[in-house]
C-alpha positions as a Markdown table, in Angstrom:
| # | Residue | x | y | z |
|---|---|---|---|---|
| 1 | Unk | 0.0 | 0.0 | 0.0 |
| 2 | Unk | 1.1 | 3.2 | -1.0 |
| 3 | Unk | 0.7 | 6.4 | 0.6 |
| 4 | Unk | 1.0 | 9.6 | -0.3 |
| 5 | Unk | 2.2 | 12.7 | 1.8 |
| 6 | Unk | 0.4 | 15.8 | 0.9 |
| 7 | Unk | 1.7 | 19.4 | 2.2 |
| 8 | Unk | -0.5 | 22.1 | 2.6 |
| 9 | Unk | 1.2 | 25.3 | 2.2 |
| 10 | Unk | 0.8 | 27.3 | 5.1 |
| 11 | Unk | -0.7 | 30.6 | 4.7 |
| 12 | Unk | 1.6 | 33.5 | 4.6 |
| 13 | Unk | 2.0 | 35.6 | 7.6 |
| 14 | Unk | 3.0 | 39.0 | 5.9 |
| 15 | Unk | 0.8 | 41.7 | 3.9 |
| 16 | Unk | 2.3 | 41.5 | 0.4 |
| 17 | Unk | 1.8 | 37.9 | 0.3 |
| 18 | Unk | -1.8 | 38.3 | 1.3 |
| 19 | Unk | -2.6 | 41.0 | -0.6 |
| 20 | Unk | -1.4 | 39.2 | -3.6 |
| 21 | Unk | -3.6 | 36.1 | -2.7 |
| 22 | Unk | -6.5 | 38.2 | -1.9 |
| 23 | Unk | -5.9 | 39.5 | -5.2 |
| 24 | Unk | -5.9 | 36.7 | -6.7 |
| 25 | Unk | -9.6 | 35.9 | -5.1 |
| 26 | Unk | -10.6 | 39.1 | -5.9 |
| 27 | Unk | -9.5 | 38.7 | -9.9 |
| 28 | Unk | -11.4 | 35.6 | -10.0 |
| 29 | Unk | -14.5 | 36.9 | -9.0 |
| 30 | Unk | -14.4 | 40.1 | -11.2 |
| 31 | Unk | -13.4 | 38.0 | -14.3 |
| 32 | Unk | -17.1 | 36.5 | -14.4 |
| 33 | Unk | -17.6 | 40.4 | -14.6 |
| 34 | Unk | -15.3 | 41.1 | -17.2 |
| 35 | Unk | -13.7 | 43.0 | -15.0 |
| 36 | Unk | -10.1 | 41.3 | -14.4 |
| 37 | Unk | -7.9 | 43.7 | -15.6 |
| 38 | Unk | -8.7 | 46.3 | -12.6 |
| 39 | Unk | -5.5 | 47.1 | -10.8 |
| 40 | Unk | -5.7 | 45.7 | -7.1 |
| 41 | Unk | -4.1 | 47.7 | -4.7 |
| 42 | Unk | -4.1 | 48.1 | -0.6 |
| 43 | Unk | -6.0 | 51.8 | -1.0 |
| 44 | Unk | -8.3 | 49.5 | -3.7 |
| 45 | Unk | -11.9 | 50.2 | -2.7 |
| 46 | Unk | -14.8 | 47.0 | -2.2 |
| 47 | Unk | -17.2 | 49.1 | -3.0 |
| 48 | Unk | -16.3 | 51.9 | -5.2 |
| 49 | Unk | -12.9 | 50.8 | -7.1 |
| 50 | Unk | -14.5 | 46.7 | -7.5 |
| 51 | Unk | -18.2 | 48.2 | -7.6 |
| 52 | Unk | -18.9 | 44.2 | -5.7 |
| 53 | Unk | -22.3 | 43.5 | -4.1 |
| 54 | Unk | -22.6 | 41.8 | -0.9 |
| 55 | Unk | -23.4 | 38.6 | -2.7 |
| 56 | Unk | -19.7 | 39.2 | -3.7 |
| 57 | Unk | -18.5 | 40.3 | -0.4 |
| 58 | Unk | -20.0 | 36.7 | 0.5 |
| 59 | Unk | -18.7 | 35.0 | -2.0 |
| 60 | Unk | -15.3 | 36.8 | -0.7 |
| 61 | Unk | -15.9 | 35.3 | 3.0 |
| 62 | Unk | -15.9 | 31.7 | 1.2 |
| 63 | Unk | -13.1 | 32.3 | -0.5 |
| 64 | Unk | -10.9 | 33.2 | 2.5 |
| 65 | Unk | -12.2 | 30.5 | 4.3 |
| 66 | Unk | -11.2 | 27.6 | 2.0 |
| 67 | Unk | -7.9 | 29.2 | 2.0 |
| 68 | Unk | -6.9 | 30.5 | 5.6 |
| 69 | Unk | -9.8 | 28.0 | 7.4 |
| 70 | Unk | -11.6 | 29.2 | 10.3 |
| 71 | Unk | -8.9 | 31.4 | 11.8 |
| 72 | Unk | -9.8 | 34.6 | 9.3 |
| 73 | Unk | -13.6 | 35.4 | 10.2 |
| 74 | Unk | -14.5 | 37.7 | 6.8 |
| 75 | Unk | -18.0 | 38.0 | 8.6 |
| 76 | Unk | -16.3 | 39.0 | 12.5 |
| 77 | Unk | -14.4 | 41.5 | 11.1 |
| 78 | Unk | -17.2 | 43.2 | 9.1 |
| 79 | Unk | -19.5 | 42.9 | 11.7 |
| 80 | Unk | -17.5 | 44.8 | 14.3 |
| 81 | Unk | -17.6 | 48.1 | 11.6 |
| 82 | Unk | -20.1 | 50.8 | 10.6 |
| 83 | Unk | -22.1 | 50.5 | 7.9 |
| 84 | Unk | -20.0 | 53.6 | 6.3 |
| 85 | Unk | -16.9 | 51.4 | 7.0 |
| 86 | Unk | -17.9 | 48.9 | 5.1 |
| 87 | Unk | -18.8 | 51.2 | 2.2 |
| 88 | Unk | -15.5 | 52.6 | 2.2 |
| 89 | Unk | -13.1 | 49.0 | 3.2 |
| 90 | Unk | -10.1 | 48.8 | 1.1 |
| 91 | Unk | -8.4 | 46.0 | 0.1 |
| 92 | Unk | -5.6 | 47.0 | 2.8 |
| 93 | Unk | -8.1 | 46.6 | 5.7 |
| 94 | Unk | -8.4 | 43.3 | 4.6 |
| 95 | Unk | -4.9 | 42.5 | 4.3 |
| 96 | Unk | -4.2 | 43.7 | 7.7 |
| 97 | Unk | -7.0 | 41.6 | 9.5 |
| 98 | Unk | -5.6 | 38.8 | 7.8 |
| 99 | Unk | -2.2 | 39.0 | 8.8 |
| 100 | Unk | -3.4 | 40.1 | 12.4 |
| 101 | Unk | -5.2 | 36.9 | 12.6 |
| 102 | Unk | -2.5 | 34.3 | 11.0 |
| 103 | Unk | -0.2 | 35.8 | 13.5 |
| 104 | Unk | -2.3 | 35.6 | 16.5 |
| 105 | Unk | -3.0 | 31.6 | 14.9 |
| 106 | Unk | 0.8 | 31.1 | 14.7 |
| 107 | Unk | 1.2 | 32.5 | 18.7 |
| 108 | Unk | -1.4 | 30.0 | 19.8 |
């Protein structure tokens, strides 16, 4: 019997890494827009730069979870802003939870 060892890549703990992967989540969903060749950036707007729903903001939430698992809470950290926040979150907010929360994972 053979087995096979898989390694999962463990996420990366730093903000250019995540932005890039969060980018990457974020191209995929505005390609089924035709919208893939929008610059991402950390100052990159959800609302107003992406012009995404909150079907895509949910969408978003899946997408972070399959990749960073249970230990990034998309809808914890929206939750705990203003509705004028969430209108106006950039791409770097993000970035920075993220990494808050792989860090505080990798301390545990």
């Amino acid at each position: 019997m053979t087995t096979v060892n898989q390694t999962v890549s463990a996420p990366p703990a730093d903000a250019p890494a995540v932005l890039a992967e969060i980018s990457g989540m974020l191209r995929t969903m505005l390609d089924e827009y035709g919208l893939d060749d929008i610059e991402v950036t950390m100052e990159t707007r959800f609302t107003e730069d992406l012009e995404l729903e909150s079907i895509d903001l949910v969408a978003l939430a899946s997408s972070l979870e399959a990749r960073y698992g249970r230990q990034v809470n998309f809808a914890e950290f929206v939750a705990g802003l203003e509705l004028d926040e969430i209108i106006d979150l950039t791409v770097g907010q993000l970035v920075e939870y993220v990494v808050r929360c792989l860090r505080a994972a990798g301390e545990s």
